[in-house]
LUMSE-405290 format. One line per field, with one value per residue: residue number from 0; x, y, z of N, C-alpha, C, O, CB in turn. Coordinates in steps of 0.02 Angstrom, whole numbers. Glycine has a CB too. Example, Ala and Ser with C-alpha at 12.3 -4.5 7.8 and 13.67 -1.06 7.14 Angstrom:
num	(0, 1)
n_px	(660, 642)
n_py	(-284, -112)
n_pz	(390, 354)
ca_px	(615, 684)
ca_py	(-225, -53)
ca_pz	(390, 357)
c_px	(660, 645)
c_py	(-165, 2)
c_pz	(390, 394)
o_px	(712, 670)
o_py	(-166, 57)
o_pz	(423, 402)
cb_px	(565, 704)
cb_py	(-224, -30)
cb_pz	(452, 286)
This chain:
num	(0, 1, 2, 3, 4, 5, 6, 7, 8, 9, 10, 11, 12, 13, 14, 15, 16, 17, 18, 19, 20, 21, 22, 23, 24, 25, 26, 27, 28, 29, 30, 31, 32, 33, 34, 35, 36, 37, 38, 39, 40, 41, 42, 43, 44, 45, 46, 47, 48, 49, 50, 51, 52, 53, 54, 55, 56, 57, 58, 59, 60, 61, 62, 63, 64, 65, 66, 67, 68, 69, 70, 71, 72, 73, 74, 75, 76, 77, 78, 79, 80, 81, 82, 83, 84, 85, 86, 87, 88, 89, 90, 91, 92, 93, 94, 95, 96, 97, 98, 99, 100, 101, 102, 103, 104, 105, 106, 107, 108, 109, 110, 111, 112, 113, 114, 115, 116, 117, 118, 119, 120, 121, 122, 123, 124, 125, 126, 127, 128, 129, 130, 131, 132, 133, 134, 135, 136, 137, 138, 139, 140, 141, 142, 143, 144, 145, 146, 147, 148, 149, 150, 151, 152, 153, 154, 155, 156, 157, 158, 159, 160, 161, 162, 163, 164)
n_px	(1702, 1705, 1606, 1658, 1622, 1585, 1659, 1737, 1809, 1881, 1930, 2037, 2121, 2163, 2246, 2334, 2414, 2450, 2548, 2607, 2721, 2848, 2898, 2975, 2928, 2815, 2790, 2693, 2610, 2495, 2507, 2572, 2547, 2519, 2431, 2344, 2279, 2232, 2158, 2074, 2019, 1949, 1869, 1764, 1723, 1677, 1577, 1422, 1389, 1357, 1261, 1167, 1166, 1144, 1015, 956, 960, 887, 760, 744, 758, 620, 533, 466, 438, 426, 511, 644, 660, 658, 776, 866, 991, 964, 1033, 1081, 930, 900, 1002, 981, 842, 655, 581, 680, 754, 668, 603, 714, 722, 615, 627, 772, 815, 735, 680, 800, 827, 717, 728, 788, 849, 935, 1073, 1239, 1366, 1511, 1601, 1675, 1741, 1780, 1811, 1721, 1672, 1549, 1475, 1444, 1537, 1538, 1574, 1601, 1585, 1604, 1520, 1552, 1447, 1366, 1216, 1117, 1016, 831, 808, 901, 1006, 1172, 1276, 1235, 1330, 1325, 1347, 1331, 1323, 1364, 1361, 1388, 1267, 1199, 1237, 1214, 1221, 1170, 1112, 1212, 1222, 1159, 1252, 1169, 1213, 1299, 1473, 1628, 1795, 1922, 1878, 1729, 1761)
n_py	(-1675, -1752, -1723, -1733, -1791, -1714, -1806, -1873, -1796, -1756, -1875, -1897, -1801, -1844, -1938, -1907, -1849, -1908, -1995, -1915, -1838, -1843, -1964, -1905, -1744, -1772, -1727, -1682, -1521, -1362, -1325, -1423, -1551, -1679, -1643, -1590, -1687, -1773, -1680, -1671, -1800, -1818, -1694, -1789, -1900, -1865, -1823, -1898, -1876, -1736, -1710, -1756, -1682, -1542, -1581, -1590, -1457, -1385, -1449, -1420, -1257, -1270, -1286, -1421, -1552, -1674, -1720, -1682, -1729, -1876, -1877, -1887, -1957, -2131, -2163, -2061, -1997, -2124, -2116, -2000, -1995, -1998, -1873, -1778, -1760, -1696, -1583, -1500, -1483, -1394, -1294, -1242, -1296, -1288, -1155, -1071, -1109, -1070, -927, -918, -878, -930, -1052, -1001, -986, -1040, -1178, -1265, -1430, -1566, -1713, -1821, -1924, -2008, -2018, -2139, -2207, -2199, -2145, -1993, -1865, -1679, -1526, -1346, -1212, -1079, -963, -873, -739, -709, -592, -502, -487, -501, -668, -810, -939, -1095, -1266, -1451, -1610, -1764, -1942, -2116, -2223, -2370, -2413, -2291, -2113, -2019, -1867, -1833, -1742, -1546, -1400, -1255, -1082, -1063, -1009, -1072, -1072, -1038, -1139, -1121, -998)
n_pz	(-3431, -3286, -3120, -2963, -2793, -2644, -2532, -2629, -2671, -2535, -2491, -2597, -2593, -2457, -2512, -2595, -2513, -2405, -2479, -2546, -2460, -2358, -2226, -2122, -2131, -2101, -1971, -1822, -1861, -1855, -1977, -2056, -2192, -2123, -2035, -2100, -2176, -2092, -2045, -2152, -2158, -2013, -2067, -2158, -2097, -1987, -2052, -2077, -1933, -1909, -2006, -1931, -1798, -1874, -1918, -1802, -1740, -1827, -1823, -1657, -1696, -1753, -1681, -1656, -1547, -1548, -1645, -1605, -1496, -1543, -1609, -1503, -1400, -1352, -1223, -1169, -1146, -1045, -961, -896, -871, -940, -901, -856, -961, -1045, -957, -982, -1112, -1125, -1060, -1075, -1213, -1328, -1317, -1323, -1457, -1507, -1523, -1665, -1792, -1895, -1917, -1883, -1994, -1960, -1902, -1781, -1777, -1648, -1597, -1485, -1339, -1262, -1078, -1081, -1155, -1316, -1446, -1546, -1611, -1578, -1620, -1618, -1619, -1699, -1672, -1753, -1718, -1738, -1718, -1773, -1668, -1589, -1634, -1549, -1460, -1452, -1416, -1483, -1472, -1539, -1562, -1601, -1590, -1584, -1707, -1780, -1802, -1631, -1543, -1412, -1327, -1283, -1279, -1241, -1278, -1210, -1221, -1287, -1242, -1397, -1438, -1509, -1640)
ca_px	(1736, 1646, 1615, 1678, 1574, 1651, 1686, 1807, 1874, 1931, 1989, 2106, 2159, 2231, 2282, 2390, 2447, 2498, 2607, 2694, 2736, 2895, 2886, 3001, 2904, 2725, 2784, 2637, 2630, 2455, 2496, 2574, 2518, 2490, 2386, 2293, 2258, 2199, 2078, 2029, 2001, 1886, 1792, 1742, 1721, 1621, 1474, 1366, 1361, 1360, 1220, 1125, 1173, 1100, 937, 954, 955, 830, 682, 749, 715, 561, 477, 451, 458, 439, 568, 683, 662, 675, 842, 923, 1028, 915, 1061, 1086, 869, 888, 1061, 949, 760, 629, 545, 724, 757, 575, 625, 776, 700, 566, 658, 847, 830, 669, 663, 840, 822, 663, 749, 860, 836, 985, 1134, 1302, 1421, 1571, 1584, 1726, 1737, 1827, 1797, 1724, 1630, 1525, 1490, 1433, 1602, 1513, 1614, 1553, 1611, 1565, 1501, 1541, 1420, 1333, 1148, 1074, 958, 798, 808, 976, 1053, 1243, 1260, 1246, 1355, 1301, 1372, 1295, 1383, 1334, 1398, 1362, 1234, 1165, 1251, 1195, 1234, 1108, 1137, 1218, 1194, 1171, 1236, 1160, 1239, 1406, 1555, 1689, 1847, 1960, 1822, 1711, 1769)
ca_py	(-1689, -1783, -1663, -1769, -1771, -1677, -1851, -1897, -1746, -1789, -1960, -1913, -1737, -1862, -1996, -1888, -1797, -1970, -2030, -1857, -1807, -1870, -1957, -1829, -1692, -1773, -1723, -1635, -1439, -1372, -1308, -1473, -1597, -1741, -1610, -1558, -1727, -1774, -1655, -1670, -1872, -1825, -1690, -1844, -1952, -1818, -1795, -1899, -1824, -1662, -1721, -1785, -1605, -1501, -1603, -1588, -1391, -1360, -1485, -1377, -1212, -1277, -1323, -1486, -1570, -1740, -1750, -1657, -1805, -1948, -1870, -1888, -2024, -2195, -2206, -1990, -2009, -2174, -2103, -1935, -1985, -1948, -1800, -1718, -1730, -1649, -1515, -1471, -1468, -1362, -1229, -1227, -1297, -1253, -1075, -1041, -1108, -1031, -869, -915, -868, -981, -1072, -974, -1026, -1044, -1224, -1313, -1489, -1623, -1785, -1830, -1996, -1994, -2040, -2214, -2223, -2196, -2116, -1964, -1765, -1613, -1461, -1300, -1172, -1016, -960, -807, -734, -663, -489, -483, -486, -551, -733, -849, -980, -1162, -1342, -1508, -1683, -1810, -1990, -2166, -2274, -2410, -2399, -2218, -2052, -1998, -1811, -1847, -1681, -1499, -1354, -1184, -1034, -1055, -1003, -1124, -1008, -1094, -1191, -1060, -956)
ca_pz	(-3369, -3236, -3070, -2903, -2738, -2578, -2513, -2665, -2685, -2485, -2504, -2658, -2569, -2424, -2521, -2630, -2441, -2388, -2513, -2586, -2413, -2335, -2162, -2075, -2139, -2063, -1895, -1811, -1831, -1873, -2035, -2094, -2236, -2118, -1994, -2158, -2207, -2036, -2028, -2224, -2167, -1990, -2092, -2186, -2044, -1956, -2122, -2055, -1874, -1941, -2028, -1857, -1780, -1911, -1899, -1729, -1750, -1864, -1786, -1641, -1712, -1787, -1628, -1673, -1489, -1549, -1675, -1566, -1438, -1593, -1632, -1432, -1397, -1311, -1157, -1128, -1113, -987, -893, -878, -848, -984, -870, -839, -1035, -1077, -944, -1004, -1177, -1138, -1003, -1115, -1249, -1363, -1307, -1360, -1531, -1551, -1566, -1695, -1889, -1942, -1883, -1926, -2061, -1933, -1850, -1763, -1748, -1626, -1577, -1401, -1301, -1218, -1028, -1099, -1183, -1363, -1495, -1583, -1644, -1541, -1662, -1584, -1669, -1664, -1701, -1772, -1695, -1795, -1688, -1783, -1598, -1592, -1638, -1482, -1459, -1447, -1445, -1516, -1460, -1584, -1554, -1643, -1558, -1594, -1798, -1832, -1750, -1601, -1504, -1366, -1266, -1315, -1223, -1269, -1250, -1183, -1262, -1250, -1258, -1430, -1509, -1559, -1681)
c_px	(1684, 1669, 1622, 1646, 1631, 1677, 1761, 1842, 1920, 1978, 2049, 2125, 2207, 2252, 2337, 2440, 2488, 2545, 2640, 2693, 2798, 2895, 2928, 2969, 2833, 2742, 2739, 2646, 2538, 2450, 2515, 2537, 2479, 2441, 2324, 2249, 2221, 2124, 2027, 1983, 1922, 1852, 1746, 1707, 1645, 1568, 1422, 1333, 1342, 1283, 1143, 1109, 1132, 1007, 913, 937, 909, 755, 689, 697, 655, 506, 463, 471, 495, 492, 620, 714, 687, 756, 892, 936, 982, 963, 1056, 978, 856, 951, 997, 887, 758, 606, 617, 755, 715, 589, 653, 743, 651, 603, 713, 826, 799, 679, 731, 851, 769, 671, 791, 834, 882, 1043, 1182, 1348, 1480, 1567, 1652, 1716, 1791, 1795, 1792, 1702, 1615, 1513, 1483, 1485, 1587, 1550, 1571, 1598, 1559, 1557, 1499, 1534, 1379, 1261, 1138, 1030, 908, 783, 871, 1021, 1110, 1224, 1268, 1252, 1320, 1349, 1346, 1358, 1319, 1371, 1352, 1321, 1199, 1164, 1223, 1204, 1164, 1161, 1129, 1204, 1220, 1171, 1223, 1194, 1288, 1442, 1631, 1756, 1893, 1916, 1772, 1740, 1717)
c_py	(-1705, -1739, -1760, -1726, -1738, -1731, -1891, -1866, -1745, -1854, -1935, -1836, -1787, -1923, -1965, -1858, -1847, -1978, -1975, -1843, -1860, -1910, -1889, -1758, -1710, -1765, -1665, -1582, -1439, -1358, -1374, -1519, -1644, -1713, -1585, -1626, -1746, -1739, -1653, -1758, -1853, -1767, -1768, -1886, -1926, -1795, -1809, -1881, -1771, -1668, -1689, -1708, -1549, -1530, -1573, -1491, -1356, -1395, -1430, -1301, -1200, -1265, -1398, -1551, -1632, -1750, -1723, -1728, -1858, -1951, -1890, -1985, -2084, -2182, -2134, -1997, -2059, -2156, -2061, -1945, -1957, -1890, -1761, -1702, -1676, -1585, -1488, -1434, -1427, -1300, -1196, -1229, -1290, -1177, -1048, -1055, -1088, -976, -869, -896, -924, -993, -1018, -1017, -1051, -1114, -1257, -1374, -1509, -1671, -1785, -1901, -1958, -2008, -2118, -2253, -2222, -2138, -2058, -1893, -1732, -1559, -1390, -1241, -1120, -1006, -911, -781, -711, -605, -484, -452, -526, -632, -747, -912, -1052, -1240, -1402, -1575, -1719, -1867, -2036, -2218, -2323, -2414, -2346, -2162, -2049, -1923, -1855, -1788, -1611, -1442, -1279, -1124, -1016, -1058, -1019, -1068, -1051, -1157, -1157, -998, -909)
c_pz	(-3316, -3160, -3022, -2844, -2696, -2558, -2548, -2657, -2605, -2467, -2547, -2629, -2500, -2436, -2557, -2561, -2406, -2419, -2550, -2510, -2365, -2267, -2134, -2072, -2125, -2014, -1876, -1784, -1875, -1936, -2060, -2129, -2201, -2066, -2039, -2177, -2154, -2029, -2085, -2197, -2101, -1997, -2138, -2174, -1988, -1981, -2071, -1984, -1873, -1953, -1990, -1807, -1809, -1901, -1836, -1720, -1775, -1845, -1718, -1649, -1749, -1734, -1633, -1616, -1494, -1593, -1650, -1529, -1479, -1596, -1552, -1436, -1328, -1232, -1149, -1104, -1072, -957, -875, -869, -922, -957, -862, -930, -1064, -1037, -965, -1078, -1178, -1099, -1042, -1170, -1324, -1366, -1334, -1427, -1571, -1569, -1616, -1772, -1937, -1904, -1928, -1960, -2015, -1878, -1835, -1742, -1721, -1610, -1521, -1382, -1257, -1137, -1027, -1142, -1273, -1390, -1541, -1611, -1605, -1585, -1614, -1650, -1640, -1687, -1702, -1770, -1756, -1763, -1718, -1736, -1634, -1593, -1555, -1487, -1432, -1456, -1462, -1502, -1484, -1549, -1561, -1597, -1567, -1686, -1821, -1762, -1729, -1576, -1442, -1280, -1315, -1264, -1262, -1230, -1213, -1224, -1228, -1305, -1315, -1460, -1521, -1586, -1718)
o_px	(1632, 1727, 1603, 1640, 1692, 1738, 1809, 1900, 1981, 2033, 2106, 2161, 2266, 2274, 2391, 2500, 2545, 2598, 2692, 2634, 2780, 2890, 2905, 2978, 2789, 2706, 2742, 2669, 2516, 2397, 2469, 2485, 2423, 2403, 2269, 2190, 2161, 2067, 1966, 1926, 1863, 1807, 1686, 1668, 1594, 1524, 1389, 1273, 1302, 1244, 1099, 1054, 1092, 957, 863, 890, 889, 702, 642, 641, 635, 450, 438, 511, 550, 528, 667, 766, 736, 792, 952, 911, 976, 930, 1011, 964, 799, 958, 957, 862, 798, 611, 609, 772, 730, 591, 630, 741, 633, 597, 712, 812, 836, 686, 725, 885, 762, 640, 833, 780, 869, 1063, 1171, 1360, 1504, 1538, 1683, 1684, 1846, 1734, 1836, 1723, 1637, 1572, 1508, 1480, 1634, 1555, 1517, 1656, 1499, 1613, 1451, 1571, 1360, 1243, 1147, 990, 930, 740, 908, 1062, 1107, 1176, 1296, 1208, 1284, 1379, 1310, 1417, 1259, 1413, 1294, 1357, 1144, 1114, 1204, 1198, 1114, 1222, 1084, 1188, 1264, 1128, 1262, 1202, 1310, 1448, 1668, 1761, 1908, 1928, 1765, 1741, 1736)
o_py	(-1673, -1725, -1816, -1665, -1734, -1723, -1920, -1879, -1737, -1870, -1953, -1814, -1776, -1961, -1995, -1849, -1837, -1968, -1984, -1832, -1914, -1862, -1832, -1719, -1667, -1800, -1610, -1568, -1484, -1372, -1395, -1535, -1659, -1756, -1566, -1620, -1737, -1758, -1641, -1771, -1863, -1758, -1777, -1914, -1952, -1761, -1771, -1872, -1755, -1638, -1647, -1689, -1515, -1499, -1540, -1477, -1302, -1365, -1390, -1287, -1146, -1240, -1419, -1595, -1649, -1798, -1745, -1761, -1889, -2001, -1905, -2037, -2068, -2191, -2128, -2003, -2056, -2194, -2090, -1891, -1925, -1844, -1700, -1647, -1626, -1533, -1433, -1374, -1413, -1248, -1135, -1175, -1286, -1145, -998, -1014, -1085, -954, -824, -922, -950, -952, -999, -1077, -1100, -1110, -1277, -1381, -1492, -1663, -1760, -1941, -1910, -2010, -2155, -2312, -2249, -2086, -2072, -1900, -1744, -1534, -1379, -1225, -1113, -1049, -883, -787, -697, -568, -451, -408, -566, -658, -712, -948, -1046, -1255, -1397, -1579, -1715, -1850, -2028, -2258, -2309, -2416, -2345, -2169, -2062, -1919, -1890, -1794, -1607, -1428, -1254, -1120, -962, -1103, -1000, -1044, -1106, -1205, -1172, -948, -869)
o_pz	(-3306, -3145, -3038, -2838, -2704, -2559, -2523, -2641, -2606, -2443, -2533, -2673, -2489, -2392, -2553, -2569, -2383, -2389, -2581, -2499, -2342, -2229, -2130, -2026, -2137, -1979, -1903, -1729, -1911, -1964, -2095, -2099, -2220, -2046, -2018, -2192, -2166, -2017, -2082, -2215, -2117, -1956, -2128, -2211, -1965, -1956, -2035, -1974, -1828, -1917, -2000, -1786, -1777, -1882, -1824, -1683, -1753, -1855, -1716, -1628, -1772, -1742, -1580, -1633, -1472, -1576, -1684, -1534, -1457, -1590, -1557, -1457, -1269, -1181, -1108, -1044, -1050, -910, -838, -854, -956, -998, -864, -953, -1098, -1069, -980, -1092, -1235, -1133, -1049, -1196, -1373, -1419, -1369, -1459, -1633, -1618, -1618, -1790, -1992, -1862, -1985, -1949, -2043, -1824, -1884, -1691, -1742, -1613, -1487, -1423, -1225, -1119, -985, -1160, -1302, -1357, -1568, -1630, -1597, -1588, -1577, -1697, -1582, -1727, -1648, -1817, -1811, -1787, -1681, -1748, -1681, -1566, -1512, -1509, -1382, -1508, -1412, -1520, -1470, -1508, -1543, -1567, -1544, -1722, -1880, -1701, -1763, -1584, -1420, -1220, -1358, -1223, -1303, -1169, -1192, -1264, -1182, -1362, -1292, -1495, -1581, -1551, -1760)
cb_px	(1782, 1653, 1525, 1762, 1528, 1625, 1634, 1818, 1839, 1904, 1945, 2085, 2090, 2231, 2246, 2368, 2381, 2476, 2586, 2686, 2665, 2932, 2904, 3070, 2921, 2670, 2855, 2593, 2734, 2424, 2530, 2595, 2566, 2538, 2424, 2341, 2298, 2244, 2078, 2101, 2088, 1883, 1797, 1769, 1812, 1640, 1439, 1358, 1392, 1417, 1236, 1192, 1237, 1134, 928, 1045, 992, 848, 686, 797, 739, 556, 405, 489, 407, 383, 571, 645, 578, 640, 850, 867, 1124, 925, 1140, 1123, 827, 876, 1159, 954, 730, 582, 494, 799, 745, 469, 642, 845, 683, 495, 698, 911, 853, 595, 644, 886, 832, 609, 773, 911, 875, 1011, 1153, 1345, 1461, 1588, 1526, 1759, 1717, 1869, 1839, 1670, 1669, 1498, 1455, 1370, 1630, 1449, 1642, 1480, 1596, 1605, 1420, 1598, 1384, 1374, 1098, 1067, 963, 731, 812, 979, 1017, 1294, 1310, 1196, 1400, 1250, 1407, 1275, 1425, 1346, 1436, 1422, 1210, 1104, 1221, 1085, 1266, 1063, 1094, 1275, 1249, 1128, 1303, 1084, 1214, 1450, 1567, 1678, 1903, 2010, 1782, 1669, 1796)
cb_py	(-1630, -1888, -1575, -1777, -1837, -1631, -1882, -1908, -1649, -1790, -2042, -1927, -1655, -1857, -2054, -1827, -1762, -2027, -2091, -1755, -1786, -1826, -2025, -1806, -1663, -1837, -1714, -1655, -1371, -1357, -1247, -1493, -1630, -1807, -1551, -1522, -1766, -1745, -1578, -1674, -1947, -1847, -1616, -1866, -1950, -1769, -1874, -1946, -1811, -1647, -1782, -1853, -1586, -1509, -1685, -1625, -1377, -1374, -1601, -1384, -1186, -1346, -1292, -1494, -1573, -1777, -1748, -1602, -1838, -1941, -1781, -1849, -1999, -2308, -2263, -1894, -2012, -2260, -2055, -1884, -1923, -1971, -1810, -1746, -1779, -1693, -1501, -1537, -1519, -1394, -1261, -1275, -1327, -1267, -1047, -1043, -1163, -1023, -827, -996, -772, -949, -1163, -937, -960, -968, -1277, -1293, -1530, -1613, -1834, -1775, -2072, -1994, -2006, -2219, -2304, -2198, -2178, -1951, -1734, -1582, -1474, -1295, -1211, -948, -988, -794, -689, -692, -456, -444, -529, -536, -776, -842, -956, -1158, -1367, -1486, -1712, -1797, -1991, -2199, -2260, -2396, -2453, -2217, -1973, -2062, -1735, -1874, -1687, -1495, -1352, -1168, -1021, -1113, -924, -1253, -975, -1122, -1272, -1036, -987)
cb_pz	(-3348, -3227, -3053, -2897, -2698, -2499, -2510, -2724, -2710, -2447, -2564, -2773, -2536, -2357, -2555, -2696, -2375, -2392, -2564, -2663, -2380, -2337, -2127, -2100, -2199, -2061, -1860, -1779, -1880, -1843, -2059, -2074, -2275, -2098, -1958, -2237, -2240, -1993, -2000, -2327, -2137, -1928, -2154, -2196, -1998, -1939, -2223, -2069, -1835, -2020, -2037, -1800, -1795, -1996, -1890, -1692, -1775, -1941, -1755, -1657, -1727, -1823, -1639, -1740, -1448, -1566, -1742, -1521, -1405, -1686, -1667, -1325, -1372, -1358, -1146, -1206, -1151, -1004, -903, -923, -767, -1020, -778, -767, -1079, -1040, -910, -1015, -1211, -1116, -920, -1108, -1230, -1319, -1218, -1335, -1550, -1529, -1535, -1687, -1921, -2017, -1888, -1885, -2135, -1898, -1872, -1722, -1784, -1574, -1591, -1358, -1273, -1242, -985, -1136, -1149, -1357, -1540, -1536, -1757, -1478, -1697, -1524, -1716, -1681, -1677, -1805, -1636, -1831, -1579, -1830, -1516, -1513, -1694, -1435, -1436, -1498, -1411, -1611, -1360, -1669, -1499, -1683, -1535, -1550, -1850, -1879, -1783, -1529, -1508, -1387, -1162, -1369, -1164, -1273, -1232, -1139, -1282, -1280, -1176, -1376, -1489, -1538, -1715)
């Protein structure tokens, strides 16, 4: 028996969700089929941001300034100045991922744009410290620029009430 990637096994989980499922019964509740399939289609949709995010997290808690910077989106570093990016990145956003040991398992995604009208998924996630302090909440906005996800902005340490879990 041939093993199927996570990607098939989502295509054919909402292609079978499409067509056995009645219209009248896709009306949107969150437990429903066509709310299931929905979100089976933009985890799918959302890999490769996900992807971009995690990079984005781990050059992060690496230190790794410069590939930190490679990973930000070309128009959030020319709306924002390069010197107010590099601040940010050195005052916020370095120092709180340098305490981290590991991202947590628990992530919610939605879909946002950005102020440049650029299409992307917001990751709301948590990080683990290595003082095995309480996780601390984090968000990651990815969005597609220029044909491949860039981070569009990352806010540390706020907990957005209903998208972290």
């Amino acid at each position: 028996m041939r093993k199927l990637s996570q990607p098939m096994l989502w295509a054919l989980a909402t292609a079978f969700l499409e067509t056995s499922t009645p219209a009248a019964a896709q009306s949107y509740s969150p437990n429903s089929t066509a709310a299931v399939a929905a979100d089976l289609r933009m985890a799918q949709d959302a890999e490769p941001f996900r992807r971009a995010a995690d990079a984005f997290v781990a050059t992060a808690m690496a230190g790794d300034t410069a590939q930190t910077l490679a990973l930000l989106s070309p128009t959030l570093v020319a709306r924002s100045g390069e010197a107010a990016i590099q601040r940010a990145l050195y005052t916020q956003i370095l120092p709180f991922f340098s305490r981290g040991k590991a991202p947590g398992r628990i992530v919610t995604v939605t879909r946002t744009t950005d102020a440049a009208g650029q299409q992307g998924y917001a990751f709301y996630m948590w990080l683990q410290p290595a003082d095995a302090a309480a996780q601390r909440p984090f968000t990651v906005y990815v969005v597609e620029e220029q044909g491949r996800p860039m981070v569009a902005n990352i806010v540390p340490d706020r907990l957005v009430e209903g998208r972290h879990r």
